[in-house]
Phi, psi and omega in degrees: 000324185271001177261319147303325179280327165309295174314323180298285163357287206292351203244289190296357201234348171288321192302289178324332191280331193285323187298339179293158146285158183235071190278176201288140164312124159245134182255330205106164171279119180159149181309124190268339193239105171290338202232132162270161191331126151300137176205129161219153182276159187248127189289287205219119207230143148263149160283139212232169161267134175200109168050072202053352156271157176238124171270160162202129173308138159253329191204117155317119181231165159196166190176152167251165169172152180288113175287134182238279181251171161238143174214140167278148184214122170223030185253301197294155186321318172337294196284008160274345164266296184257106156292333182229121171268138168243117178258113155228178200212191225174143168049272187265335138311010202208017180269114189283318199266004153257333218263327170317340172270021198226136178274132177228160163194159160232148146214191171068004189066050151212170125318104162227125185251145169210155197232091176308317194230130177280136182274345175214190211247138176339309179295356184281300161323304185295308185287326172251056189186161174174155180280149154186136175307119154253094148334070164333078205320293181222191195306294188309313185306294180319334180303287161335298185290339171284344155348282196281157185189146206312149184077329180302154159264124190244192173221113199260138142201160207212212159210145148312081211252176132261144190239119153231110193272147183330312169283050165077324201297147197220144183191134221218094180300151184278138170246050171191184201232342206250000164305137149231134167122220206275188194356038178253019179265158167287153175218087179239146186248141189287148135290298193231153168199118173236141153255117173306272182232162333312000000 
């Protein structure tokens, strides 16, 4: 009963948010997030079914981190699992007086930035941001994740799955931070979700 009575809360407050415009958070300039993702590997994980797929933990994540975008999704195959990609960033990624020299966008289920001048060194940019797939454990996380919106700070954990559907199709999270380019996003399936700040 009281996990109902959340979800509602939790219902009525995606509205009152969807009724806001939803322009970008300004915190101001300075690192807002000091530490990058925590991750362990999980040796030998089950596989479990969530919503006609069958996942398997690959890595155990937790993280704090600056939402710099967001992009919503519903054609693709994807998106019977992730409705939302979250592009966020960490330690010098999470600097409003850096991210402001920087263009960001996503679509297609990527992530992208561009820099007339770099304000810190590419490998900085790369290493401290990432795209990630969000997998919603259940109703409450979706709730939470409708929430959320580009300049806030969350705090997320999950685990790092592979995802398969019954029909052969496979979709594989990047296990490292220091990848770029076609297969370097995150696959995360949420546990948990808060927003820090505002």
């Amino acid at each position: 009963m009281m996990m109902r009575n959340l979800l509602f809360l939790v219902l009525i407050a995606v509205f009152v948010w969807q009724c806001q415009a939803a322009e970008t958070i300004t915190l101001g300039p300075g690192v807002m997030v000091e530490q990058s993702p925590e991750q362990t590997t999980i040796r030998k994980a089950d596989t479990f079914e969530h919503d006609d797929y069958l996942l398997t933990p690959l890595a155990d994540i937790n993280l704090d981190a600056k939402v710099l975008s967001r992009e919503d999704y519903m054609l693709d195959r994807e998106s019977d699992l992730s409705p939302t990609d979250l592009a966020l960033g960490w330690q010098q990624m999470s600097d409003e007086a850096i991210l402001e020299q920087i263009d960001i966008s996503q679509s297609g289920r990527w992530y992208r930035w561009r820099v007339k001048n770099f304000p810190i060194p590419r490998r900085a940019i790369e290493t401290q941001s990432a795209n990630m797939h969000m997998v919603p454990a259940d109703d409450l996380v979706a709730a939470m994740l409708e929430l959320v919106r580009p300049g806030q700070i969350i705090s997320l954990r999950g685990q790092l799955i592979r995802a398969e559907g019954y029909d052969g199709w496979r979709w594989q999270s990047s296990l490292t931070r220091q990848d770029t380019g076609a297969s370097a996003c995150e696959l995360v399936y949420v546990t948990a979700i808060d927003i820090l700040r505002p």
